[in-house]
C-alpha positions in Angstrom: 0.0 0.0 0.0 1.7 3.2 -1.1 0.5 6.2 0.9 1.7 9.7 -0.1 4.0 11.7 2.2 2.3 14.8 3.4 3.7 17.2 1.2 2.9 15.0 -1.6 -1.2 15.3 -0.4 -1.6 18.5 0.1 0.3 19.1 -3.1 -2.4 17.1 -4.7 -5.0 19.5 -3.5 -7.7 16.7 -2.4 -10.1 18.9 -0.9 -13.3 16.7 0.3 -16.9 17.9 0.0 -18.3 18.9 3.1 -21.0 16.3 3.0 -18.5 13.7 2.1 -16.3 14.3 5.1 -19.0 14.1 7.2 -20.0 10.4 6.0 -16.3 9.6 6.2 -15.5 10.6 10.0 -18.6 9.7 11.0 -18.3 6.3 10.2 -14.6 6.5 11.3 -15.9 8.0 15.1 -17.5 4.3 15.3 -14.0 2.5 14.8 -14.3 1.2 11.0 -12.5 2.7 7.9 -13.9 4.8 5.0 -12.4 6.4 2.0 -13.7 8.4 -1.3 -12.6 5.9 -3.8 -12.7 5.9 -8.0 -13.1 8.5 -10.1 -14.1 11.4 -7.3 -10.4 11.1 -6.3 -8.8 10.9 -9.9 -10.5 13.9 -11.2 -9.5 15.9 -7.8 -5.9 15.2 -8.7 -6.3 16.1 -11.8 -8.3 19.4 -10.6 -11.3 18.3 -12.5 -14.9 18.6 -10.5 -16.2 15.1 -9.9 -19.3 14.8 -10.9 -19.9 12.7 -7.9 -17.9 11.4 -4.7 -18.4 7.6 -3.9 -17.5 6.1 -0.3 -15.9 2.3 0.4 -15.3 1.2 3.8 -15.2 -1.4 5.8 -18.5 -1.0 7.3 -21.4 -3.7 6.8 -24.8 -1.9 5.2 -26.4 -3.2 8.6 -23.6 -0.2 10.3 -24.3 2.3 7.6 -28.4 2.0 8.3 -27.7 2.3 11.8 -25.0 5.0 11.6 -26.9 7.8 9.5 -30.9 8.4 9.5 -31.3 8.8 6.0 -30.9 6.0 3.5 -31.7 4.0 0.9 -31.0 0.1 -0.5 -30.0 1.1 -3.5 -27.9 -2.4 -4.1 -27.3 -3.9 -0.7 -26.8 -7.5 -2.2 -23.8 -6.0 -3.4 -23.2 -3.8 -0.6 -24.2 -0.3 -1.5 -26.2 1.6 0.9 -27.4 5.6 -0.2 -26.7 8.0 2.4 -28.5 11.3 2.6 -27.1 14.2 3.6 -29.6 16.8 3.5 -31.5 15.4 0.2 -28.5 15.0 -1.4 -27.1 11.0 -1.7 -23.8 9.7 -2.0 -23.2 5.7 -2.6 -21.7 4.2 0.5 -20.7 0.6 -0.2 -18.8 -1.8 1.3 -14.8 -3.8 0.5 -15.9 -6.4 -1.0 -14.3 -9.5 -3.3 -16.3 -10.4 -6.3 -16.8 -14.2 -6.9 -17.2 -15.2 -10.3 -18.9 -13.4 -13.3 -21.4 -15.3 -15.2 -22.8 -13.2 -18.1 -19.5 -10.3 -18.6 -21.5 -8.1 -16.2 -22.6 -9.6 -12.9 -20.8 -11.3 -10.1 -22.7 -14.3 -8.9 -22.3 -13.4 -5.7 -20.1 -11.1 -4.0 -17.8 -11.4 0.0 -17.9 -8.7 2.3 -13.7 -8.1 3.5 -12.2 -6.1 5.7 -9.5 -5.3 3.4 -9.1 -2.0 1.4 -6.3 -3.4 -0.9 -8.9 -6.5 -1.9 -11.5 -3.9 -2.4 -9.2 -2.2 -4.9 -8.1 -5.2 -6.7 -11.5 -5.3 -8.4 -11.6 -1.9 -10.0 -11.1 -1.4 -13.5 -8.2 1.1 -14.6 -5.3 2.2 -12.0 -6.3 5.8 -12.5 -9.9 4.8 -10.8 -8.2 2.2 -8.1 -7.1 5.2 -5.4 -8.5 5.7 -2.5 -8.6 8.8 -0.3 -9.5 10.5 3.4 -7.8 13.1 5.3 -6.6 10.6 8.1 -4.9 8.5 6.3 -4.2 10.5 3.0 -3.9 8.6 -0.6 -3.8 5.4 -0.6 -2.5 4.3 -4.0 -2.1 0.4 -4.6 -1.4 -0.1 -8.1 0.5 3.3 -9.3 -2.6 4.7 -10.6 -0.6 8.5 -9.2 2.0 7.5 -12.1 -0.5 6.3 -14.9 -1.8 9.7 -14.5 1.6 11.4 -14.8 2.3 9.5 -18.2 -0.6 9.6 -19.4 -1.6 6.0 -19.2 -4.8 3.5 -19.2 -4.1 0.8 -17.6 -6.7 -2.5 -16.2 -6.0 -3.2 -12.4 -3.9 -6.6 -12.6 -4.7 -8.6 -15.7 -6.3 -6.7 -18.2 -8.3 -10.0 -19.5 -9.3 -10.8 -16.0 -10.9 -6.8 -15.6 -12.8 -7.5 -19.1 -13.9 -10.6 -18.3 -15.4 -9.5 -15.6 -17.3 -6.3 -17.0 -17.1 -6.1 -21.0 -17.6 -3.1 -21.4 -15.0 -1.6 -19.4 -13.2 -2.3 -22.5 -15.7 0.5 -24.5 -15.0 2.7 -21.1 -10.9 2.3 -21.4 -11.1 4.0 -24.8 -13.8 6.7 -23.3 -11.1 7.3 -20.5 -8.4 7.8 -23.4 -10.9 10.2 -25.2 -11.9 12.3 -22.1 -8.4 12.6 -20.9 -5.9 12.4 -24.0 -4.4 9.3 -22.7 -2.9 6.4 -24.5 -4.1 2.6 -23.9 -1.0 0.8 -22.2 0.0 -1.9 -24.6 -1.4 -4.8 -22.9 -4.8 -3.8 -22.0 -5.0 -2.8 -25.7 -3.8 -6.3 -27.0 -6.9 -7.2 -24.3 -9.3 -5.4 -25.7 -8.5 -6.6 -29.5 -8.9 -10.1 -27.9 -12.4 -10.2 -26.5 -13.7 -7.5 -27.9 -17.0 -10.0 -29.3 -17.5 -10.1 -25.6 -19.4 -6.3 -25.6 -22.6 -8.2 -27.5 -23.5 -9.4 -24.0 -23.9 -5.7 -23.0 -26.8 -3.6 -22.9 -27.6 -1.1 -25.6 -28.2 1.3 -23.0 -25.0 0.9 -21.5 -23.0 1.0 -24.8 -25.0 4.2 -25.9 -24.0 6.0 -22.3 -19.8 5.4 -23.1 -20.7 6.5 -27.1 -22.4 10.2 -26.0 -19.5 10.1 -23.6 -16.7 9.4 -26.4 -18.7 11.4 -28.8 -18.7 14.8 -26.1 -14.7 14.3 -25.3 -12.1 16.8 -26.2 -11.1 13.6 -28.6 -14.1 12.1 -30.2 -12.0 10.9 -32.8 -10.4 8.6 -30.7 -13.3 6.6 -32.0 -10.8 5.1 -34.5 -9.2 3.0 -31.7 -12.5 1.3 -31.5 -12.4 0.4 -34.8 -8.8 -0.7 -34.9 -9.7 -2.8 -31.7 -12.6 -4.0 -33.3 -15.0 -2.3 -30.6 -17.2 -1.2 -33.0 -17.7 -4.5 -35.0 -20.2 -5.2 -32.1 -22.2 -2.8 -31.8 -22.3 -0.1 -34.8 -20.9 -2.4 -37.7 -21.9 1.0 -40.4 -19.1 2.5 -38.9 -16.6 -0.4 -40.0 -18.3 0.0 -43.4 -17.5 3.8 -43.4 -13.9 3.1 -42.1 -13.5 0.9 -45.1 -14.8 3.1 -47.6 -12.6 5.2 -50.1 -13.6 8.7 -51.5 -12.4 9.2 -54.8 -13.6 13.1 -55.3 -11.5 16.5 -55.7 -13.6 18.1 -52.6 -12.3 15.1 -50.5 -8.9 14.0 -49.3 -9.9 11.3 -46.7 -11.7 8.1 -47.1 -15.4 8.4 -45.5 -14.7 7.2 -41.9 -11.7 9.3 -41.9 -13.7 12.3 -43.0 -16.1 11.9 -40.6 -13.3 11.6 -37.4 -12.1 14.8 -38.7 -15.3 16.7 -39.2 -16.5 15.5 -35.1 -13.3 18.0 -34.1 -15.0 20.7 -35.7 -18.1 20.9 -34.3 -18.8 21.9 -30.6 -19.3 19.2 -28.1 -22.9 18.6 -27.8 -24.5 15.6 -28.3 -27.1 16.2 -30.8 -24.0 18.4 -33.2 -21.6 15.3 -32.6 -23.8 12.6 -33.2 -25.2 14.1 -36.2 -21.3 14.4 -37.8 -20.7 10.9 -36.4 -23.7 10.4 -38.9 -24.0 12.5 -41.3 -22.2 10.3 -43.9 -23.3 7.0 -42.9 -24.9 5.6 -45.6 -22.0 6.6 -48.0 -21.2 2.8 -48.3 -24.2 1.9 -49.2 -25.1 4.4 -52.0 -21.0 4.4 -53.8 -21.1 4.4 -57.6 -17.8 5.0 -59.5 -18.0 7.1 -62.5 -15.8 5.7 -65.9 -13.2 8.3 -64.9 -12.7 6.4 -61.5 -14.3 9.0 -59.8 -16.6 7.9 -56.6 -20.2 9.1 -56.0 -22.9 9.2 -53.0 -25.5 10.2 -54.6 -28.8 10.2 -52.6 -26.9 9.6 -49.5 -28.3 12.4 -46.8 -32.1 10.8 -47.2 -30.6 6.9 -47.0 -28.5 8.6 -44.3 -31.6 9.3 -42.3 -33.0 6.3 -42.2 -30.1 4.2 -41.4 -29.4 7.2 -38.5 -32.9 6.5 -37.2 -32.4 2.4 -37.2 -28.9 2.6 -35.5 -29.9 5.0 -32.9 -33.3 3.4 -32.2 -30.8 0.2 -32.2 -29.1 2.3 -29.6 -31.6 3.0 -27.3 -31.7 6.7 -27.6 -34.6 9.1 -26.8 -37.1 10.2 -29.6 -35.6 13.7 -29.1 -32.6 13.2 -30.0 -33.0 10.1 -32.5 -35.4 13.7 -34.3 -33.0 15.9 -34.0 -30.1 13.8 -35.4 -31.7 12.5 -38.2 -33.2 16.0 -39.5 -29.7 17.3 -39.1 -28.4 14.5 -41.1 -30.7 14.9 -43.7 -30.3 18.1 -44.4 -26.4 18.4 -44.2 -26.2 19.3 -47.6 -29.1 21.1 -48.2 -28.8 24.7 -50.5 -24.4 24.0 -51.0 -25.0 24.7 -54.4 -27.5 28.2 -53.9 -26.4 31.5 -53.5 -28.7 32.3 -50.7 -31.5 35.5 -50.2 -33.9 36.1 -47.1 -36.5 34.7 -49.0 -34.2 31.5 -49.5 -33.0 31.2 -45.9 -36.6 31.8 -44.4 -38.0 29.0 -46.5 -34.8 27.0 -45.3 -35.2 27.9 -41.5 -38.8 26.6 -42.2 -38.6 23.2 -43.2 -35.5 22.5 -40.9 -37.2 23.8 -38.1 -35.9 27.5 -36.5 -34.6 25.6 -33.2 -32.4 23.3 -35.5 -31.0 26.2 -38.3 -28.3 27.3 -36.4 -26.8 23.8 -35.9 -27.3 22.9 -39.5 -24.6 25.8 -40.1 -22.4 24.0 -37.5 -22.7 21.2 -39.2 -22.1 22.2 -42.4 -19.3 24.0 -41.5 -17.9 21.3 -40.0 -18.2 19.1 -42.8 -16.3 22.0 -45.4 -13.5 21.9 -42.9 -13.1 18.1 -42.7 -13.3 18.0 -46.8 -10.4 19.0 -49.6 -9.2 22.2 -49.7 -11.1 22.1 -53.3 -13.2 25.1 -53.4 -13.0 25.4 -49.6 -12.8 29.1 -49.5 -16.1 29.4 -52.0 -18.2 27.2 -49.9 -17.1 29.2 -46.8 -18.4 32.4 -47.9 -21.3 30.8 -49.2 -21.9 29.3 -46.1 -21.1 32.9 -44.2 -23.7 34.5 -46.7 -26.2 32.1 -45.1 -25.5 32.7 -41.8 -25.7 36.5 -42.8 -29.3 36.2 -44.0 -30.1 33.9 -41.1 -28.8 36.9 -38.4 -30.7 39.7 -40.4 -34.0 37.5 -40.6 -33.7 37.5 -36.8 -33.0 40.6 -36.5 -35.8 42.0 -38.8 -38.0 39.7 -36.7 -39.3 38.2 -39.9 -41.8 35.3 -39.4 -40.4 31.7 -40.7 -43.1 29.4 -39.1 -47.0 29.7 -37.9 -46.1 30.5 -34.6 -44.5 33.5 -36.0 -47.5 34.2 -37.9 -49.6 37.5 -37.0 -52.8 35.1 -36.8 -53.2 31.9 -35.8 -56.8 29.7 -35.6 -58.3 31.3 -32.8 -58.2 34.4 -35.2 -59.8 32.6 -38.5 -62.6 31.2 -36.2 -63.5 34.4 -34.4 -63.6 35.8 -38.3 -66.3 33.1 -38.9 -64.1 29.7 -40.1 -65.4 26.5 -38.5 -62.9 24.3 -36.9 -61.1 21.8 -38.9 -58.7 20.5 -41.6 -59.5 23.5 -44.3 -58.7 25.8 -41.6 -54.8 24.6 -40.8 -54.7 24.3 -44.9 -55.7 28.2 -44.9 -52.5 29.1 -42.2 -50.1 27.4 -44.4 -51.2 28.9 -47.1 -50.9 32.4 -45.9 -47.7 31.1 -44.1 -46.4 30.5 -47.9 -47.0 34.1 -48.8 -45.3 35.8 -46.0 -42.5 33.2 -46.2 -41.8 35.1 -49.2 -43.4 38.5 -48.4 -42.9 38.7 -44.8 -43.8 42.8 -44.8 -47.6 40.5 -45.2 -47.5 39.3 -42.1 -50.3 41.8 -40.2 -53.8 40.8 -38.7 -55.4 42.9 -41.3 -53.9 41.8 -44.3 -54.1 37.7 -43.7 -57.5 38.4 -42.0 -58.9 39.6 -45.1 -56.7 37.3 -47.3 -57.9 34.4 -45.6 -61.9 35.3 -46.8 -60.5 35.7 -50.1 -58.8 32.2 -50.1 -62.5 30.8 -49.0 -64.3 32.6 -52.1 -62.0 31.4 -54.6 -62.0 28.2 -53.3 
């Protein structure tokens, strides 16, 4: 057990939550041990914010219930008891030694030890197996304080072992790479090549979690050393297609997996924007023609794109919200390239993409000149900045772009005499057609009376 000299922890700037210090002496007042453990303790080293602070100790869940008034079973089979602390919980759980893993997820059962350094020995990655209270300082088993200095991921003893045990600590090792920059140590790579199959016993739930949290690292591209590992062969086999396919076309220099790593750097890291990239070309395998002068095609690609976007991330287990959002954006990624634009243009654009989703479109887009050939690359910037332009004065003249926008709605048409009903939502959109491209129209008097003339012609 290697515990840092005092210098050494305060140099690490460890500084415990309030809350979390109280669970940890108060359970240390009764004569047991307690420690924030995991991830809470590497991201205070690294001066990140944990997101959360879990607690080990040697304390039974029968000593934690009696110990604090608040709390919840959350998993006491496996030892974890909630605490709260003023409404706010914090996972308590006690050393334990898994037995056996049946199905590359669950223990089949689980023994209860008084030993820290056995508690440890089951974690995945060195960087997450440290241990830490004020008492006692850092308590540091494997050299996870070192991995961290050289930038390392590295499994807790046998890297086979840690997989075997959890698969998809192997999609989480490349996450941790991602998030923090750092390189896979050699053998827990070689690991990962080896059982990677093993991730089709994990939930698509799970998987999706450690994708959005790839997808929103500083390194999203880093998704290439779950192709190379074979990660991805699992669970997103389009992606191996994409990795696989060349692009054979003066506005591209990469193949169309290559492309598509480079274009998630260039958008912001949100999950909808990178998700949408990560997509955006997807179907480019599937729709590949080759012209006589060896040149390569995609044509058709964006609305195939959609579709297959929809299946994986429905495959995926994501929301509606975002599977909508995704897909639109995907669709429409290379909507109006070849149009000089005008406010009439852009307001009939910002209608059928929707005005929430517009301004990501641009992202994307942008992102996907940047990640191209430097073919015509200034061109489509400035056509793409002459969008934008019209986009900012069409908000800025407050010009309408959808029926909310409109200076009528129903309510208005049926107070002027219109029964409820289909004809009436047909009447909106067609006055919303006229002020899409005369939006000095939109007034209550002139649609009012418009709207009577549409019902006598008709």
């Amino acid at each position: 057990m290697i515990i840092l000299k005092e210098e050494t922890k305060r140099a690490l700037c460890i500084r415990l939550p309030k809350k979390v210090k109280f669970i940890i002496e108060t359970i240390q007042a009764a004569g047991l041990d307690a420690y924030a453990v995991g991830g809470c303790v590497r991201d205070s080293i690294l001066g990140r914010e944990p997101c959360d602070w879990d607690i080990t100790t040697s304390a039974r869940p029968e000593q934690i219930k009696e110990l604090f008034r608040h709390t919840v079973d959350t998993g006491i089979q496996h030892g974890t008891v909630t605490v709260l602390v003023e409404k706010e919980g914090f996972e308590v759980t006690t050393y334990r030694i898994d037995g056996e893993y049946e199905d590359c997820r669950h223990p089949k059962c689980v023994d209860f030890t008084d030993d820290l350094t056995e508690d440890l020995k089951r974690r995945d990655f060195t960087i997450n197996a440290m241990a830490y209270n004020e008492s006692r300082g850092l308590v540091d088993v494997f050299d996870g304080i070192e991995d961290l200095r050289s930038g390392i991921i590295r499994c807790v003893g046998e890297a086979e072992e840690r997989f075997g045990e959890d698969a998809l600590r192997m999609l989480r090792a490349i996450r941790f790479s991602a998030q923090l920059g750092y390189t896979i140590e050699e053998k827990t790579y070689q690991a990962i090549r080896g059982l990677a199959p093993s991730l089709a016993h994990i939930s698509a739930e799970r998987i999706q979690a450690e994708l959005v949290k790839l997808m929103v690292s500083p390194h999203p591209e880093y998704l290439q050393t779950a192709y190379d590992t074979g990660v991805t062969s699992v669970f997103f086999p389009e992606w191996d297609r994409a990795m696989q396919t060349h692009q054979n076309h003066p506005h591209h220099c990469y193949g169309v997996g290559e492309h598509i790593l480079h274009s998630l750097t260039e958008v912001p890291a949100d999950k909808v924007l990178r998700l949408a990239m990560l997509l955006h070309d997807i179907a480019k395998p599937e729709t590949i023609v080759t012209d006589d002068n060896g040149v390569t095609h995609f044509r058709g690609h964006a609305a195939r794109g959609e579709s297959m976007a929809k299946e994986i991330l429905r495959r995926l287990k994501f929301d509606n919200d975002t599977i909508g959002k995704v897909c639109k954006l995907v669709l429409y990624h290379d909507y109006g390239n070849a149009v000089v634009p005008d406010r009439r243009i852009v307001r009939r654009a910002v209608n059928k993409i929707g005005e929430e989703l517009f301004p990501s479109l641009l992202l994307v887009k942008k992102a996907d000149i940047l990640a191209q050939s430097d073919y015509l690359r200034r061109e489509k910037l400035e056509n793409l900045e002459a969008w934008r332009v019209c986009y900012e004065e069409i908000l800025s003249a407050g010009e309408c772009v959808s029926l909310k926008n409109l200076a009528i709605g129903g309510r208005d048409l049926i107070a002027s005499g219109f029964e409820p009903g289909k004809k009436l939502g047909e009447v909106l959109n067609l006055l919303l057609n006229e002020v899409l491209d005369e939006p000095q129209k939109n007034t209550r008097e002139y649609l009012l009376s418009r709207a009577l003339e549409v019902v006598k012609e008709a």
